[in-house]
N, C-alpha and C positions, 0 to 999 in steps of 0.2 A: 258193082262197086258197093263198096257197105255204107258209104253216104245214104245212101238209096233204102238205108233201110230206117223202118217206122223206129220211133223213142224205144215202143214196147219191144219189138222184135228186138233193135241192141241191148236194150237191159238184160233182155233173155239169153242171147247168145254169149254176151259176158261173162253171166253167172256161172251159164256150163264150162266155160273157159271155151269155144268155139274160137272169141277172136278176144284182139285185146282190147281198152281204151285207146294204146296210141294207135294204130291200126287204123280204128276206127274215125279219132281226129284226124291224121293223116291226111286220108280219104274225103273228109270236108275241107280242110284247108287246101288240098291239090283241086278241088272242084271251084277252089273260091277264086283261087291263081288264077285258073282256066276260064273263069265267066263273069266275077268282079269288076273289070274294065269297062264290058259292057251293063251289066245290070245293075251296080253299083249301091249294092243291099248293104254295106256295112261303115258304119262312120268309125269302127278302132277295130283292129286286127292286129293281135303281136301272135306270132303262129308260137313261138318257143315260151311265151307263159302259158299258152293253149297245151300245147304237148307238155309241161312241167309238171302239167295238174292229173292230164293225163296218167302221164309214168308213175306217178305220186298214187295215183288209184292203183295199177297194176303191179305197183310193190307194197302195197299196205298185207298186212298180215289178215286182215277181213275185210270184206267187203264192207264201205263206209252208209251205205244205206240203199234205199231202194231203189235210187238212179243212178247207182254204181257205174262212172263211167261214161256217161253219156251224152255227148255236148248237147248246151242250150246257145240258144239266144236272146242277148237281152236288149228291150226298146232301151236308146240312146235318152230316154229323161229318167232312167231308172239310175238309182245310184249306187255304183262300185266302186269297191274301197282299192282295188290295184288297175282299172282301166278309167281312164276320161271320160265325163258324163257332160256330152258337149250342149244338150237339150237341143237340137240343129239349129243353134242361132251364134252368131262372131262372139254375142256379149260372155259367154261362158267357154268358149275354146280352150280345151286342154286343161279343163275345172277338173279338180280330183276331189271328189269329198270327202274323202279319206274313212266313209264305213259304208257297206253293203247296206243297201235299202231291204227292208225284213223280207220279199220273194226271196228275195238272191240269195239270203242268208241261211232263207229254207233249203232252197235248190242246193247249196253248198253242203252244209251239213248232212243233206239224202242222198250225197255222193255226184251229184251232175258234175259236169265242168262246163265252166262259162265260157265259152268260144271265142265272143265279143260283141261288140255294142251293135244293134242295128238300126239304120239310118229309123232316124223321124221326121216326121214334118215340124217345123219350127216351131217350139213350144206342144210340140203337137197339137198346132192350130190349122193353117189353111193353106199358109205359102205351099206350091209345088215343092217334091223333093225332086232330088237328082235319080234319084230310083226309077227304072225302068221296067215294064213286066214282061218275065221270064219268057211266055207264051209269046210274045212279040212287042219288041224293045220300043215300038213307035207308040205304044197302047200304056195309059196310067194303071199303075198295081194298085191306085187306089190310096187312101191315106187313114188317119195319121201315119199309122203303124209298116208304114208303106216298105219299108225296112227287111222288117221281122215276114210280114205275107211274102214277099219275092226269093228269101234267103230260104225258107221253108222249102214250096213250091219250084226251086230251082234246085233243092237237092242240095244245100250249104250247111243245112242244119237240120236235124229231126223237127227241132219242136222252136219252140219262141216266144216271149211274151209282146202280150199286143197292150193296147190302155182304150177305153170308150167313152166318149162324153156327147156322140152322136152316133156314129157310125166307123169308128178308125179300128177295131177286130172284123166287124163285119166285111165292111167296103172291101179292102185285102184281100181277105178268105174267098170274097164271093169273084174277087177281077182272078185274081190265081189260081184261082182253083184248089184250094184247100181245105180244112174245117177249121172255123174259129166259134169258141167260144166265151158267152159271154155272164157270167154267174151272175146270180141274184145280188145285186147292191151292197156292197158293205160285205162277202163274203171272203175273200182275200186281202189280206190287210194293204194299207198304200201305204205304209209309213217310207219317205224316202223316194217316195213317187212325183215329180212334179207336179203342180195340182196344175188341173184346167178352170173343173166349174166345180166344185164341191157340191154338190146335191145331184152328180151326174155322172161323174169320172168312177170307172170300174176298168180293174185289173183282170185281162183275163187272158186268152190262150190261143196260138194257131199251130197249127199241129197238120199232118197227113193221116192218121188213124185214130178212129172212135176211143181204142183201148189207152194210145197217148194220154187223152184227155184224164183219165181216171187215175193213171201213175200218177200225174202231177199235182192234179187236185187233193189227193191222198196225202201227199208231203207238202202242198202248202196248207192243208188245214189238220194235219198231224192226229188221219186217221184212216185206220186200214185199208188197204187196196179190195174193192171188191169188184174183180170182173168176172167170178162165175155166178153171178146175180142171177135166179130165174128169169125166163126169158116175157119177152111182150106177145103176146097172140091175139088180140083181138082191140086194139086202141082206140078211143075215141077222139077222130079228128077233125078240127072244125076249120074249113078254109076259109080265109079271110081276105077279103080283096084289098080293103077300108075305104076310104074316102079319097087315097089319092090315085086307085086305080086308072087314071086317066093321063098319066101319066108312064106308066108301065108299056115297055117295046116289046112286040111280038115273041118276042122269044123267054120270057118271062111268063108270058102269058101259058106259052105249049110249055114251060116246065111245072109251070103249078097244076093245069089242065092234066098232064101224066103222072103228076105226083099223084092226085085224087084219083082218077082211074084204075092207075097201079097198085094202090093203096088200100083201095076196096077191095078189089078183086084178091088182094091177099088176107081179105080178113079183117080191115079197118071199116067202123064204123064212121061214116062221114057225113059232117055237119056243115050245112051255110050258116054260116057268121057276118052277121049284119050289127057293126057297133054301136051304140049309142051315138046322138049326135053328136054332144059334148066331146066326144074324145078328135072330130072333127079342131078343136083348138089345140092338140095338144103338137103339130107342128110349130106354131104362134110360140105358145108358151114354153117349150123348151129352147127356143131360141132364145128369148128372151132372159132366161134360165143362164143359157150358157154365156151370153156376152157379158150378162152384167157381172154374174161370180168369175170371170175370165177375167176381166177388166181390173179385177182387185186383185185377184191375183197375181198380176204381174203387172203390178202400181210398182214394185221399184224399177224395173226395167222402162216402164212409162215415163217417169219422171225423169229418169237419169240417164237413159241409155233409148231416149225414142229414135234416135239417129241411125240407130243399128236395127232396127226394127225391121221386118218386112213392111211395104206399103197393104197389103193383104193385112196381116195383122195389124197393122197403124188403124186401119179401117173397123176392122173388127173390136178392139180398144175401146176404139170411140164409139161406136156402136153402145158398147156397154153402160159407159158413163153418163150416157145420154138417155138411159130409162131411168125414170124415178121409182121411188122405192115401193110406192104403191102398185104398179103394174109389175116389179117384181116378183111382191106377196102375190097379187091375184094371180099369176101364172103360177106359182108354188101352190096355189090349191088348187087350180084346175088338176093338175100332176098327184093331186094328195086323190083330190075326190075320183078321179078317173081309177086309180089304183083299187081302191076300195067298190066299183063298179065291177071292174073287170074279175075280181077277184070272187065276185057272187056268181060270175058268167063262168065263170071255171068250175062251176059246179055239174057243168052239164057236158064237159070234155074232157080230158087228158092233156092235150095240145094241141096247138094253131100253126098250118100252115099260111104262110104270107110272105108276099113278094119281100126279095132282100134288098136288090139293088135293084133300077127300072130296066136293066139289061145288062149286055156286054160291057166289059171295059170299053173305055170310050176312048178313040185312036188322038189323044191331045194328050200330051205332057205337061201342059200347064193348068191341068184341074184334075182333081182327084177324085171324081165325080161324083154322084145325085147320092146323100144319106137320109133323106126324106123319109123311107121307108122304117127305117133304123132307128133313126132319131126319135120320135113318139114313144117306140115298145122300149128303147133306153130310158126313159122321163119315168114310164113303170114300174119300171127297177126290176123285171121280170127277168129269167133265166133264159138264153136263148141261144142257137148256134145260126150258124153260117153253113148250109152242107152243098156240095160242088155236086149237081147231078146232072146238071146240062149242056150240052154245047150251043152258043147263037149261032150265027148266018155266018160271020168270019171264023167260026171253031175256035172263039175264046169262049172260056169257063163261064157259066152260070149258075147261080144257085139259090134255093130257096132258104127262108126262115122260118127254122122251128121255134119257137114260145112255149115257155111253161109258166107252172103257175110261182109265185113268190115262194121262195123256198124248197120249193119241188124240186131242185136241180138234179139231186139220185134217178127220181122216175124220169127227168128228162134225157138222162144218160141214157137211160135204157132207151126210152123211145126213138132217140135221136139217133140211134144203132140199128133199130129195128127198119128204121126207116132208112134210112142209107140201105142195109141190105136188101131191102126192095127194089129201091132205084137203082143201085149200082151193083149190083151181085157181083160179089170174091173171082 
């Protein structure tokens, strides 16, 4: 079925004329009929503006741009000017803001078509969503972005946008089994974005193929596609356990263990990475990070609307309100000084493998499980994926995290490619 096939591959078979845009939505919307009930990946679905945008593409006189054609997905706090931007919470049900948030309006204009909204976690904070994972419906897909990973990973949609202010592209990507991405800080604009924590939240990507990644990044930062970039041969990788190692389940453990193995024996140089102890705070202070900038940001929802609130995030709220401004600052410079450490340690590597999530999806529906691992290298504002290379003990999806350096996202593409084709050969 052509659901089933990568972002890149439809852009390609478009172009030739192989198949067409409707064809192709078709194809996701008869997969969404057939699996929606139970998975319940999407919070708006109108199939006849999906096919409109469609038909619209396949009678243009030329092709409208580099995604000619080819449904996305977008997180439900992202704003669309023709679908509902419900953020998963009552207080905004059936909110139209009446203009595309700047992603969408890239994605639009590069020719995608927008499919429809997928679910979030509330605010994209903490409450459980109603989402399910594909791999088996009793197991959490994981959150925020909880939506967009399952709609992916189930074959609903090529590609999707995810948002990060801990772990909600990662968590996802790694319970699913798919690739998320997540750029360097500030590289994708958020205008239009629901904020969570402003010194935290990043827009980024969950996709099924390495090459997905570089279409889209290409038109949201409105510069040429390069995937015949010479290749990686010889990388320097440095494994990194960190400080919460101790917390990591067996199966985490034999994928990072085979990644290094694997990795060598192709040609990777590899490094033990032992952190500073300082960076030991940077779970502490990215919490602290997140509740207190959370907390303001959804001060009018707080004051006027606490009643609709989840009690999850009612907690979280107050979490926030209740640091003072001083232990703010100091975890904003732990985050500052840590960056400017790690950034001298990048001198002696390429990139870092480290645990993503402490294991499998976890068989509860009502948490979205451990972004411990996540949470810290997000406070860094470092470049990083999410890559699906393993199976745990129940044959759900596992996967490691690759780290780059600030700004390095280009060479992390590559590396992050090379690397997958290690682990997981075509």
């Amino acid at each position: 079925m052509l659901n089933e096939l990568s972002f890149a591959e439809a852009v390609a078979k478009i172009e030739r004329g192989d198949i067409t845009s409707e064809r192709l939505v078709r194809d996701c919307l008869d997969r969404i009929e057939a699996r929606e009930d139970d998975v319940r990946a999407w919070a708006f679905i109108d199939p006849e503006l999906a096919l409109s945008q469609a038909r619209a593409c396949d009678s243009a006189d030329e092709r409208k741009g580099p995604l000619h054609g080819v449904p996305f997905g977008v997180k439900d706090i992202i704003a669309t000017y023709d679908m509902p931007t419900g953020m998963g919470s009552p207080i905004y049900e059936g909110n139209m803001p009446g203009y595309d948030a700047a992603c969408v309006a890239l994605l639009r204009a590069a020719g995608a078509v927008i499919l429809g909204k997928t679910v979030t976690v509330e605010f994209a904070g903490m409450a459980p969503p109603p989402t399910g994972n594909p791999h088996n419906l009793e197991c959490t897909p994981g959150g925020s972005s909880s939506g967009s990973g399952a709609a992916v990973a189930d074959f609903m949609v090529p590609a999707a946008f995810g948002t990060q202010t801990a772990g909600s592209i990662h968590r996802p990507a790694a319970h699913c089994g798919i690739i998320g991405f997540k750029p360097t800080f500030d590289s994708y604009s958020l205008h239009g974005v629901w904020p969570a924590a402003q010194s935290l939240d990043t827009l980024g990507l969950l996709t099924r193929a390495m090459d997905d990644i570089e279409l889209l990044s290409a038109a949201l930062l409105g510069r040429p596609v390069q995937l015949n970039r010479s290749g990686v041969s010889s990388p320097r990788i440095a494994i990194c356990k960190t400080h919460q190692w101790d917390i990591v389940k067996p199966e985490t453990e034999e994928a990072i263990a085979i990644a290094r193995d694997t990795l060598n024996k192709a040609g990777a140089e590899i490094i033990e990475l032992t952190l500073p102890k300082s960076f030991e705070e940077l779970v502490s202070a990215r919490d602290i990070i997140s509740s207190y900038e959370r907390a303001r940001a959804t001060s009018h929802e707080w004051f006027n609307h606490r009643d609709q609130l989840s009690p999850q995030l009612q907690r979280g709220i107050a979490k926030g309100f209740g640091w003072q401004y001083e232990q703010y600052t100091a975890a904003m410079k732990i985050g500052a000084d840590c960056r400017r450490k790690l950034d001298i340690l990048f001198e002696d590597f390429d990139a870092i493998i480290a645990p993503c999530t402490a294991g499998e999806a976890p068989p509860d529906r009502n948490s979205t499980g451990d972004h411990t691992h996540i949470g810290m290298w997000n406070l860094l504002h470092v470049p990083s994926y999410a890559l699906p290379t393993h199976k745990g003990p129940n044959n759900m999806p596992v996967a490691i995290q690759l780290i780059g350096r600030h700004g390095a996202d280009d060479a992390l593409f590559d590396f992050a490619k090379w690397v997958l084709n290690q682990l997981v050969p075509a």
